[in-house]
N, C-alpha and C positions, 0 to 999 in steps of 0.2 A: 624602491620607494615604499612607503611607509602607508598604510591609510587605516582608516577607521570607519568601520559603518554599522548606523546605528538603526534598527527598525522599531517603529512605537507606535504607538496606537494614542490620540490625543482626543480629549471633549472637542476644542475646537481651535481649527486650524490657528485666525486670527491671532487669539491670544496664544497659541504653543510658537508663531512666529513671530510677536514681537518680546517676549523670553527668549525666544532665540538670538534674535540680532541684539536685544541689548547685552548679550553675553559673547559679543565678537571678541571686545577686549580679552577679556578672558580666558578665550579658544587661543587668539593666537599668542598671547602669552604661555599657554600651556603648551605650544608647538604646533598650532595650525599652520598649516599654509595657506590654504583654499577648502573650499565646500561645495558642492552640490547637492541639491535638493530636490528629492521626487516624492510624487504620490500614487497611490493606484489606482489608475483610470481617472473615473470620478470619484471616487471618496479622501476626500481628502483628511477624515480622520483617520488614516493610516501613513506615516510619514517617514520617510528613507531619507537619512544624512549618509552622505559617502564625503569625507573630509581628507586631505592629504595630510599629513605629521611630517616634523623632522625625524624623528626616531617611533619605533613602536613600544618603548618603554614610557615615555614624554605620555604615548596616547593613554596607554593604560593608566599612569598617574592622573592625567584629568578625569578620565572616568572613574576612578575611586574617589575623585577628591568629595568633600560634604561640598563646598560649593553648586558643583553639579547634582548632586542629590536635591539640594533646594533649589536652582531653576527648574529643574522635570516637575516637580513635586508645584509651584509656581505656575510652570505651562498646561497644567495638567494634562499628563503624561497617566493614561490608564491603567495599564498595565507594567508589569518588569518588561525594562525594554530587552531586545537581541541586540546582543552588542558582536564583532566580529573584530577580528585584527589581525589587517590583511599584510602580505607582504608582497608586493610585485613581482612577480616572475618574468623576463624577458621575454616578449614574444618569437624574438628568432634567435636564442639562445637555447 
């Protein structure tokens, strides 16, 4: 399985989560599957996407695309975010 996870640092949560949800469409056109959403402890200006993909090429294309560049840029998004592109490994494999 494919995933994507994103670590950012945003001004404020509120508005980096409603750029986010209005960009569902968009995620799972680009091969989302599903997402999960964490933060650290309390601060929630620190923000963890952990997303499933069809493919890990799909993920990497949405994160280049400019679209995505202008949601973060929109959610305000502080800093370059840590992007990671995970591959599942089999637990009992």
């Amino acid at each position: 399985m494919a995933y994507l996870m994103v670590k950012q640092k945003v001004e404020d949560y509120g508005r980096w989560k409603s750029v986010f949800d209005n960009a569902s469409e968009m995620r799972k056109n680009g091969g989302e599957r599903g997402v999960r959403l964490f933060h650290y402890g309390e601060d929630t200006g620190q923000v963890m996407v952990l997303a499933e993909w069809d493919t890990l090429e799909r993920a990497r294309s949405y994160v280049n695309s400019p679209e995505v560049a202008e949601a973060m840029r929109k959610a305000g998004v502080t800093e370059k975010p840590e992007i990671y592109f995970l591959d599942e490994i089999p637990a009992d494999g």
